[in-house]
C-alpha positions in Angstrom: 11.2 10.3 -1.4 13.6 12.6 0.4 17.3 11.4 1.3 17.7 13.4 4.1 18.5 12.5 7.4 15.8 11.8 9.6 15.3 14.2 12.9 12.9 11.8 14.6 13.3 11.2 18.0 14.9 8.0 18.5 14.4 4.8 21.8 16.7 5.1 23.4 17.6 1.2 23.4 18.6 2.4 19.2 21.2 5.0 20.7 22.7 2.8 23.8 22.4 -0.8 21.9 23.1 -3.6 24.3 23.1 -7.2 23.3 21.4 -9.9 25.5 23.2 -12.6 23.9 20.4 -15.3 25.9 18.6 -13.9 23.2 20.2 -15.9 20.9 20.4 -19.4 21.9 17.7 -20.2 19.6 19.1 -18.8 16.8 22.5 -20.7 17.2 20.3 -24.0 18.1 19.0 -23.9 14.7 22.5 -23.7 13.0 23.6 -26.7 15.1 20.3 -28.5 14.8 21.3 -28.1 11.2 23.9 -31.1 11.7 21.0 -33.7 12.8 20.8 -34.5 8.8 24.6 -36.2 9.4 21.9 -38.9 11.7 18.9 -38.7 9.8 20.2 -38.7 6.5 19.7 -37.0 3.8 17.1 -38.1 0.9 16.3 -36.8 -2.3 12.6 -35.9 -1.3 13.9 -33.7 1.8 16.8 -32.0 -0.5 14.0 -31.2 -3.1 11.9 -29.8 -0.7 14.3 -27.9 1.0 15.7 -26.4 -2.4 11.6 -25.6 -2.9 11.1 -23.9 0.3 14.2 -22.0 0.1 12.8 -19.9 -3.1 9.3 -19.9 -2.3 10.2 -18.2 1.1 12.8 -15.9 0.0 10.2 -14.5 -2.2 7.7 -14.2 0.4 9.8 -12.3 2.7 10.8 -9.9 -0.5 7.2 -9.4 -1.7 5.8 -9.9 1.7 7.7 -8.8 4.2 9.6 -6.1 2.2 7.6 -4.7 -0.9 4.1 -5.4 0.4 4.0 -5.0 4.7 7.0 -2.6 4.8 6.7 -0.1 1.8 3.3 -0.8 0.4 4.2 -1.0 -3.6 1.0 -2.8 -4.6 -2.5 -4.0 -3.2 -3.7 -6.6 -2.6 -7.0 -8.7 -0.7 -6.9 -9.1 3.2 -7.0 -13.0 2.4 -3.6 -12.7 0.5 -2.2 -10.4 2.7 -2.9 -12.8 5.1 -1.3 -15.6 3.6 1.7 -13.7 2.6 2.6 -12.6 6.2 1.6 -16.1 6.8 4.7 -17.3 4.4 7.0 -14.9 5.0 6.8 -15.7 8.7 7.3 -19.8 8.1 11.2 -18.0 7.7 11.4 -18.0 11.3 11.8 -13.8 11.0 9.6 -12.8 13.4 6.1 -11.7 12.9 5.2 -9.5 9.2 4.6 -6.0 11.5 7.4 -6.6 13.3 10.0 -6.8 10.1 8.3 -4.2 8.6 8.1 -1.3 11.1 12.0 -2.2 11.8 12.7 -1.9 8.3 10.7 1.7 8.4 12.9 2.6 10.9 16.0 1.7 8.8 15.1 4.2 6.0 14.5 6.7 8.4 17.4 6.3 9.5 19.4 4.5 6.8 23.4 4.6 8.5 22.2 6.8 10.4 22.3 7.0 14.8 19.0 4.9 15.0 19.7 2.5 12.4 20.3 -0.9 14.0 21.8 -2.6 11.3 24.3 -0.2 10.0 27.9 -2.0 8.8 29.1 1.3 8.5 28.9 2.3 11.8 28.5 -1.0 13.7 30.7 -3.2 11.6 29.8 -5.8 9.1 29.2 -9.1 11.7 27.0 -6.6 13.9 25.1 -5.7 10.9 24.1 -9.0 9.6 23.0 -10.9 12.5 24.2 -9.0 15.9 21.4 -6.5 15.8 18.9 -8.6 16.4 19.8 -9.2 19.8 20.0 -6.1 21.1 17.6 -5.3 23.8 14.8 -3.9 22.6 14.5 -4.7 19.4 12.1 -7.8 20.1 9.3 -5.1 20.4 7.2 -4.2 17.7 6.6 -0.5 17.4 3.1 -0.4 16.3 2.5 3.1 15.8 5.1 2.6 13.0 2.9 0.2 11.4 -0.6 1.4 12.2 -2.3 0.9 8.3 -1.7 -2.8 9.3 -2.0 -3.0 12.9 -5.5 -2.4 12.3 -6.2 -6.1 10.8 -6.2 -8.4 14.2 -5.8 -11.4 12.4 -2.6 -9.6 11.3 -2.0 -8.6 14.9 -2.4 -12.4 16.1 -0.2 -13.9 13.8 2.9 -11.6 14.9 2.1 -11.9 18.5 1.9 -15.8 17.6 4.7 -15.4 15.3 6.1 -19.4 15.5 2.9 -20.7 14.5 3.6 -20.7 10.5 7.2 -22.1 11.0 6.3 -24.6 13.0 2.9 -25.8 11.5 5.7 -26.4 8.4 8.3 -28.1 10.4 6.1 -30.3 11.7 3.8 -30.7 8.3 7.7 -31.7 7.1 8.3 -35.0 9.2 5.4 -36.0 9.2 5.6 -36.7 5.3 9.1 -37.1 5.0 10.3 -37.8 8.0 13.2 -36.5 10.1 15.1 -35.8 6.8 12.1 -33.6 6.0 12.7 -32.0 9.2 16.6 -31.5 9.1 17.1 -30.9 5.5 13.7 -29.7 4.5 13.5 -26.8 7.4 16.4 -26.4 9.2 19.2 -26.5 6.0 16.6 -23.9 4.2 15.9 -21.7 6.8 19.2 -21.1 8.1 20.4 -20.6 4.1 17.2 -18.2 3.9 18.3 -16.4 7.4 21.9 -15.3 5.6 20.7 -14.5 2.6 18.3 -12.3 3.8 20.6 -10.8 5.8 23.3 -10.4 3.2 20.9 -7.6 2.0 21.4 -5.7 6.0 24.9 -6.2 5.6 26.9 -7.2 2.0 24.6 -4.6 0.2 26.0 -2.0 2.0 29.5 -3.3 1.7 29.9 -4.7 -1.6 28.6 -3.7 -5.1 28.6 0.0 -7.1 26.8 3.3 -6.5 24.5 4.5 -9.4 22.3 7.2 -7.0 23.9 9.6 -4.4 22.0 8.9 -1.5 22.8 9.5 2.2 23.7 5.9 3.2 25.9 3.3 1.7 23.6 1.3 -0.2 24.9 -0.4 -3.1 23.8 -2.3 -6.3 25.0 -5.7 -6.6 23.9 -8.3 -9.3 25.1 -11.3 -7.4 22.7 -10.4 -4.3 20.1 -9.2 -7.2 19.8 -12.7 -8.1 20.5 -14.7 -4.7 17.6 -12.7 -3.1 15.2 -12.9 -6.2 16.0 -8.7 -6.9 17.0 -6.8 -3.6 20.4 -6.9 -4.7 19.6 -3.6 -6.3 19.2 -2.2 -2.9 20.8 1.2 -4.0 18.0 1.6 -6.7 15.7 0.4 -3.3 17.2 3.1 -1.1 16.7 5.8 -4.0 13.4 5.1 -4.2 11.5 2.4 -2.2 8.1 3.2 -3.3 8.0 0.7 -6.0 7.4 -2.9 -6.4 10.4 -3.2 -8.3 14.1 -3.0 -7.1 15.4 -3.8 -10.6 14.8 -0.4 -12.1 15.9 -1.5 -15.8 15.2 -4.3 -18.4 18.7 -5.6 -17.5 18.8 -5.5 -13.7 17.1 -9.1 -13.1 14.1 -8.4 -10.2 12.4 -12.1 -9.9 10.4 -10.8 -7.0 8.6 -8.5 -9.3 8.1 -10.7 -11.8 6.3 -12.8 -9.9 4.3 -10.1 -8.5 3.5 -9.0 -12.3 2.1 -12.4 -13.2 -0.1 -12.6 -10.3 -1.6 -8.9 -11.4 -2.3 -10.4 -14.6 -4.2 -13.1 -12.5 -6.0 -10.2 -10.5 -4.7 -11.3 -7.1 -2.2 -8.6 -6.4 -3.1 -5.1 -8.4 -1.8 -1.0 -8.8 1.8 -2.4 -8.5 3.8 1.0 -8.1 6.3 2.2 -11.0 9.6 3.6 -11.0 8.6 7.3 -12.1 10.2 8.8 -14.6 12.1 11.7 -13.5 13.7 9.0 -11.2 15.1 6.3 -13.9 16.2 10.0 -16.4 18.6 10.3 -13.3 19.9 6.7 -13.4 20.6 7.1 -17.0 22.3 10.3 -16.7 24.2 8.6 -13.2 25.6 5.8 -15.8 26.4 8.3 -18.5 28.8 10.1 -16.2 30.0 7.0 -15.1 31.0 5.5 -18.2 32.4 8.6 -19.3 34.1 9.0 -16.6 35.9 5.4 -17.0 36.5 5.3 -20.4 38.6 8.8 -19.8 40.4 7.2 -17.4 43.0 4.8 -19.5 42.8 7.9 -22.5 44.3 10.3 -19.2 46.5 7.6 -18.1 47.9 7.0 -22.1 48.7 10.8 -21.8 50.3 10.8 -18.6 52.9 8.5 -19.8 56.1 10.0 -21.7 56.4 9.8 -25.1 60.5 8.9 -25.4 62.0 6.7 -23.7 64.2 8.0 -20.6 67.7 8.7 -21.5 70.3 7.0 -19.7 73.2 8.9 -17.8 76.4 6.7 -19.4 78.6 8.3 -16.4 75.8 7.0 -14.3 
């Protein structure tokens, strides 16, 4: 994978972003449809099924959405494609090509001009959830995602992108009830919504740098965990070829072990490794980083003076 910056010529709705803010009535409707629980209730049946959804989801739009549609780290059938992109989109995030050739585009041009959800150039707010108002953006650019615009049932369900979301709203209240609607899907996709985003935004705020890339990506173990392993998004943005984010046996990737079980199982296969020559450079990154701080209190020892300073009596 090459860090340079991209030359590619760019929409120009990426260079001159305006928002249509109309755009995002629905958005906002969900966070306030949020508070229909404080006249529905809330039961223990809705608050376990919301807790359920939440995880099931965030890992669909991680192995689905991210590590399967947008960078292609393993195989798998055209039935579990299908239901993954089928998962991933009951998240209310638009339709699987959709995500993914936008989130082509943001490697290609990772805080970059071009890159719509950059905090470092569009500030932290824009980055999380102001982007995806912008006009423009609602289009999917298809010739970004041709290996999968070639499936139509893959085609239909991102034109029809709703249909999952609301087949499980609706599958919701009818066994729970309007709890089940309020607290089942609305609490856990607006939870799901941030901290997905978190990864657009906090993860290229917040958290250290073990690779030298040409963005501001950053590791962060908090985010690691919260979004099942893309809190390693600087390992991600170093290389994003493979199906895991968590490049070593201590940097916790849930997504990818999930994804390991189900190879075992035969249902997803040829899940891509970190090479090599690649994880050699990490170490050597951390060597020269712990080095470099435990030299730091040893240089700051010296620096002080050995005596006391002498007081001036006359003073």
């Amino acid at each position: 994978m090459s860090n340079e910056p991209s030359t590619e010529p760019l929409p120009h709705w990426t260079i001159h972003k305006r928002i249509d803010w109309s755009g995002s009535v629905a958005f906002f409707g969900l966070h306030l449809a949020a508070l229909g629980a404080l006249w529905s209730g809330i039961t223990w049946e809705a608050a376990v099924a919301g807790g359920v959804l939440f995880w099931v989801r965030q890992w669909a739009v991680t192995a689905g959405y991210h590590r399967y549609f947008s960078h292609r780290t393993f195989k798998t059938s055209r039935v579990f494609q299908f239901l993954l992109a089928w998962l991933a989109q009951s998240s209310v995030q638009k339709g699987a090509l959709w995500w993914a050739a936008h989130h082509r585009r943001h490697h290609k041009h990772s805080d970059q001009e071009g890159d719509l959800h950059s905090p470092k150039r569009d500030g932290f707010w824009y980055a999380h959830l102001g982007w995806l108002f912008v006009q423009g953006s609602d289009e999917t650019d298809y010739g970004r995602i041709k290996d999968f615009a070639k499936y139509p049932e893959l085609v239909w369900l991102n034109k029809y992108h709703l249909v999952p979301p609301i087949v499980l709203a609706a599958a919701l209240t009818w066994w729970l009830g309007l709890p089940g609607l309020f607290v089942g899907f609305v609490w856990s996709t607006v939870l799901l919504w941030h901290n997905t985003f978190f990864i657009n935004s906090l993860a290229h705020v917040w958290g250290r740098r073990r690779f030298e890339t040409t963005d501001t990506s950053k590791n962060n173990a908090l985010l690691a965990l919260l979004t099942l392993g893309e809190g390693w998004h600087n390992n991600h943005h170093r290389y994003q070829s493979s199906a895991r984010n968590g490049f070593y046996w201590w940097e916790v990737d849930l997504t990818y072990y999930v994804l390991k079980a189900l190879s075992w199982l035969g249902i997803v296969w040829d899940l891509r490794p970190v090479p090599a020559r690649v994880l050699d450079e990490g170490r050597a990154a951390d060597r020269a980083r712990h080095e470099q701080e435990e030299a730091a209190p040893a240089e700051a020892q010296g620096a002080r003076p050995s005596v006391a300073p002498s007081i001036d009596a006359a003073a």
